[in-house]
N, C-alpha and C positions, 0 to 999 in steps of 0.2 A: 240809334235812338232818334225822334222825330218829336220834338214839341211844336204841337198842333194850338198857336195861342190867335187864330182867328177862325173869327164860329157866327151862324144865323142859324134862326128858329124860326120853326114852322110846325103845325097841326096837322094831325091827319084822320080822319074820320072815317076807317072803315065801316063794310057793308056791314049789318048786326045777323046775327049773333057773330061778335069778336072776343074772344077770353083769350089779353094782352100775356097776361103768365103762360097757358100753356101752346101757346102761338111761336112765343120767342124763349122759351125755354121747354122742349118737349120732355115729354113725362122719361123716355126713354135715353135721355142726355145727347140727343141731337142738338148740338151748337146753330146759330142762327147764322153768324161770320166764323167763328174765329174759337176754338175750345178753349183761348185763353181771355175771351168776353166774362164779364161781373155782372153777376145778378143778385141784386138786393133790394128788398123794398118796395117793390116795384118798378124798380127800375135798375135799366140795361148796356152795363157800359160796352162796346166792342168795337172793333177798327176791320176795316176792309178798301177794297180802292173803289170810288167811282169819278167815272170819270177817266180812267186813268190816275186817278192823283189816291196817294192815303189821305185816309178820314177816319177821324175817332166822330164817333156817332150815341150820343146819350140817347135811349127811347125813357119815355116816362107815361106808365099809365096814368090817365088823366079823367077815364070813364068808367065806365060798366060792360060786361057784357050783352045788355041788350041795348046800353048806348053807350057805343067805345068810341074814345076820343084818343090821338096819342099825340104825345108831346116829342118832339122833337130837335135835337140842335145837332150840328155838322161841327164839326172842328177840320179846319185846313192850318199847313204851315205858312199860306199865304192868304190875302184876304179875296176869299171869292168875289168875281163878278155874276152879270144877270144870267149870264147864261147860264155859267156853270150852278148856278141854286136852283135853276130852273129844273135841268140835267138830273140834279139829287133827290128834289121832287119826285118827276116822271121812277126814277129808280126805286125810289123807297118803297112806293107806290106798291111797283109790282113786286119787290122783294119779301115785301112782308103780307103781300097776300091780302093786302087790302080790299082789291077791289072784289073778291072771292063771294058769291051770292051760296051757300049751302043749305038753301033750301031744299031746293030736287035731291038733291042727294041723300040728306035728310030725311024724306018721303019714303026713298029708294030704302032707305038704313033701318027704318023701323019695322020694316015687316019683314025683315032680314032676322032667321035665330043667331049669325054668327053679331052683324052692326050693330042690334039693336040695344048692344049692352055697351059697345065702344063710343054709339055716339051720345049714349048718357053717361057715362063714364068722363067723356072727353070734351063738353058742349063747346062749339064757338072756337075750337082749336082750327085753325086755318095751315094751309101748306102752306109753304115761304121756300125762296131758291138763293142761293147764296152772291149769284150774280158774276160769281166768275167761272168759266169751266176750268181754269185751269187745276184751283185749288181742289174742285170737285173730283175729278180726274184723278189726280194724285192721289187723291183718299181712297176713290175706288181703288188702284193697284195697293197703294199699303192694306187693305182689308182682305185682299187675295189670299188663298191658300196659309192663311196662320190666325193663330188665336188672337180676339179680341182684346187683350192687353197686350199683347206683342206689337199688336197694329199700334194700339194709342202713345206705346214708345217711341215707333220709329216715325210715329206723326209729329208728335211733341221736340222729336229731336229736330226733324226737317222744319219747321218751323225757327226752331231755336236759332239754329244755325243759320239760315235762309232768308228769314220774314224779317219785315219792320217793326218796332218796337212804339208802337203811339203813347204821346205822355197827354194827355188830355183836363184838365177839370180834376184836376188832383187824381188820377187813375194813370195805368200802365198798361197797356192790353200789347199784344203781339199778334201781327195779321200774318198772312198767309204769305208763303211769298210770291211773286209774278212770274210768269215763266221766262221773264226776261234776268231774273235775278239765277236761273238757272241753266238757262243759254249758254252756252262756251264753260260749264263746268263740266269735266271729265266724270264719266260713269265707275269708275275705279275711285276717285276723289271722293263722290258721293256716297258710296257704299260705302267707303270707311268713316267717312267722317259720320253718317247718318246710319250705322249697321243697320244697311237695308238690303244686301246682298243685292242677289239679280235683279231685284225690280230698278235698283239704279240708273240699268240700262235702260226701260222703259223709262223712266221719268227723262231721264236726256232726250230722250228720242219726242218722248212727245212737246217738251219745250221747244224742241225743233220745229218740231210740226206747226205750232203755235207759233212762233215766231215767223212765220212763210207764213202766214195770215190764214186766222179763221174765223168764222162767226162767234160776236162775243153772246154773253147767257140773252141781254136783250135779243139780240137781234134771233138768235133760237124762240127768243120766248115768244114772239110772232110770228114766226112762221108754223109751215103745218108742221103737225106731229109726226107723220111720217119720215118727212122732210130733214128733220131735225136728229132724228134715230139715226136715219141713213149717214149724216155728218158723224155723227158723232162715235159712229160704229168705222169710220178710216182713222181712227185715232189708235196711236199706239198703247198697247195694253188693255185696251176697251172694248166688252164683247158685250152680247145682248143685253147680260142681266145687270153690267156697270152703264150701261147707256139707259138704259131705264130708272136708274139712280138721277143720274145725270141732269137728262134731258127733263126741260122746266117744264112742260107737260106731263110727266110721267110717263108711266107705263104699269107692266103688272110684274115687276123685278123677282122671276125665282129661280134660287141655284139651289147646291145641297143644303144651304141651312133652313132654306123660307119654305124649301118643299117638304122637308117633316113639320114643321110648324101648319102650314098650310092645307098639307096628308090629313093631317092629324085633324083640321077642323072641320075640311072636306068629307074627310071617309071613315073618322071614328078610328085613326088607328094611326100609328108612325107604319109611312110606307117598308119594305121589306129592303127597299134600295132608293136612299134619298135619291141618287144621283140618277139613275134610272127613272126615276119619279117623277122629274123635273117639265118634262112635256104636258103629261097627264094633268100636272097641277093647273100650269099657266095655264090650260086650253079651258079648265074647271075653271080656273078664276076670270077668264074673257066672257065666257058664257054669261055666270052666274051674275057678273057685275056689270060689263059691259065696258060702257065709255066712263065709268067712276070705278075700274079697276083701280091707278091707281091711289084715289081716296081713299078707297076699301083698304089697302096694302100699308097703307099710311096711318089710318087708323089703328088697323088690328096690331102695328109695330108697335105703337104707343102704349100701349095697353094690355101688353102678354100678360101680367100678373094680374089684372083685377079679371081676364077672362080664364087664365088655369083658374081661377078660385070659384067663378060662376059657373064653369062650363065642367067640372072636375076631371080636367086633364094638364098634365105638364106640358104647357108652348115654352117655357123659358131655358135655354138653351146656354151651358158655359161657353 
């Protein structure tokens, strides 16, 4: 447990259209930091590290979507200097998708039969990256090969067990934990304690990796996008379609579950073999989207129930 009782405030004024609700709380329960973040109100309590250091971090919408202001404060257990507010600035910044112009994309979306309903459905929703790979990482393997609420147990456990607990502004939130918290823990210990079976051994291993030094989500988030795949593809456990998860650029992320979904919007049909499928789709959604593939992919995930209901087909998948 971490009482975080030194804090500064700052404003941030995204590019507009900004809609703060479904930005930092996605329609399809994509967390912004941390799945044990609070959202009420308008506003968003959740801890993650920058900097290296924990940070319980309030947002507060403060505007509009067509003029979004957001309100701001940091909580540390020590009282930050200039640099370090400076540092959470430049972060916040690009975490939350601020500085995102979706216009063209926009343009690109409405004459689209698949976007043209997800980006009125979804106005002003911006991507966001969580800022650290490691916790990213991790999630991609918990989501491997097992159901949907299997994965968010053995997340919720790894966390519990693992992560720091921020006490902030009358709030509790639980971050993620650092790969340094799972450095020198036995893949045998993890499994049991986190019934998480084999991927265990993945998680050790990439903490290792991490630890022998790698590029953090900033410094990915500048480089190229190629660039940044190619890192993120010697990671242990991480193959194409979790590096396109991943990597703060995107990409066009399909395995067996996104290529019936994807079949399905493409060619009017669930393919005959998701898995087999999987080529066909990405090369369909490179084509057809291009360099806002994955805006496109980002979109259409938000939004499977309001387009099976427009489009009269089942995307929503147990």
């Amino acid at each position: 447990m971490a009482r975080l009782g030194h804090s500064f405030s700052f404003t941030i004024k995204p590019v507009a259209p900004y809609s703060f609700g479904l930005t930092v709380k996605k329609p399809a329960g994509w967390s912004l930091f941390t799945p044990f973040e609070i959202y009420e109100d308008g506003k968003l309590w959740t801890a993650t590290y920058l900097d290296g250091r924990l940070a319980g971090i309030l947002l507060r919408c403060e505007g509009s979507v067509g003029r979004p202001l957001i309100g701001v404060q940091i909580f540390f257990g020590r009282k930050p200097d200039a640099r370090l507010m400076a540092v959470c600035k430049r972060q916040l910044w690009d975490m939350l998708g601020a500085g995102q112009s979706l216009g063209e994309f926009y343009s690109m979306a409405k004459k689209d039969n698949i976007l043209k309903h997800t980006v009125k459905d979804l106005y002003g929703m911006h991507d966001t990256f969580s800022g650290t790979i490691f916790s990213e990482a991790v999630l991609s393997i918990l989501l491997q090969m097992t159901p949907l609420k299997r994965s968010n147990e053995m997340m919720s456990k790894f966390i519990e067990s693992y992560g720091e607990e921020a006490h902030f502004k009358g709030k509790k939130v639980m971050a993620w934990p650092t790969y340094s918290a799972i450095d020198g823990v036995g893949a045998q210990s993890l499994a049991k304690t986190c019934k998480i079976g084999y991927r265990a051994k993945r998680i050790v291993q990439l903490a290792n990796r991490m630890s022998e030094g790698f590029p953090s989500a900033e410094e990915l988030y500048h480089m190229d996008t190629a660039e940044a795949k190619r890192l993120l593809l010697e990671l242990p456990g991480i193959g194409d379609y979790s590096a396109d998860i991943i990597n703060p650029h995107g990409g066009f992320p399909i395995d067996v579950w996104s290529a019936e979904v994807f079949g399905k919007l493409f060619f009017g049909r669930k393919p005959a073999n998701n898995r087999n499928a999987v080529d066909r789709v990405k090369a369909e959604g490179m084509r057809r989207w291009g360099k806002w593939a994955w805006m496109a992919f980002f979109y259409v995930a938000q939004d499977l129930k309001n387009l099976s209901d427009r489009l009269g087909m089942d995307l929503r998948l147990s």
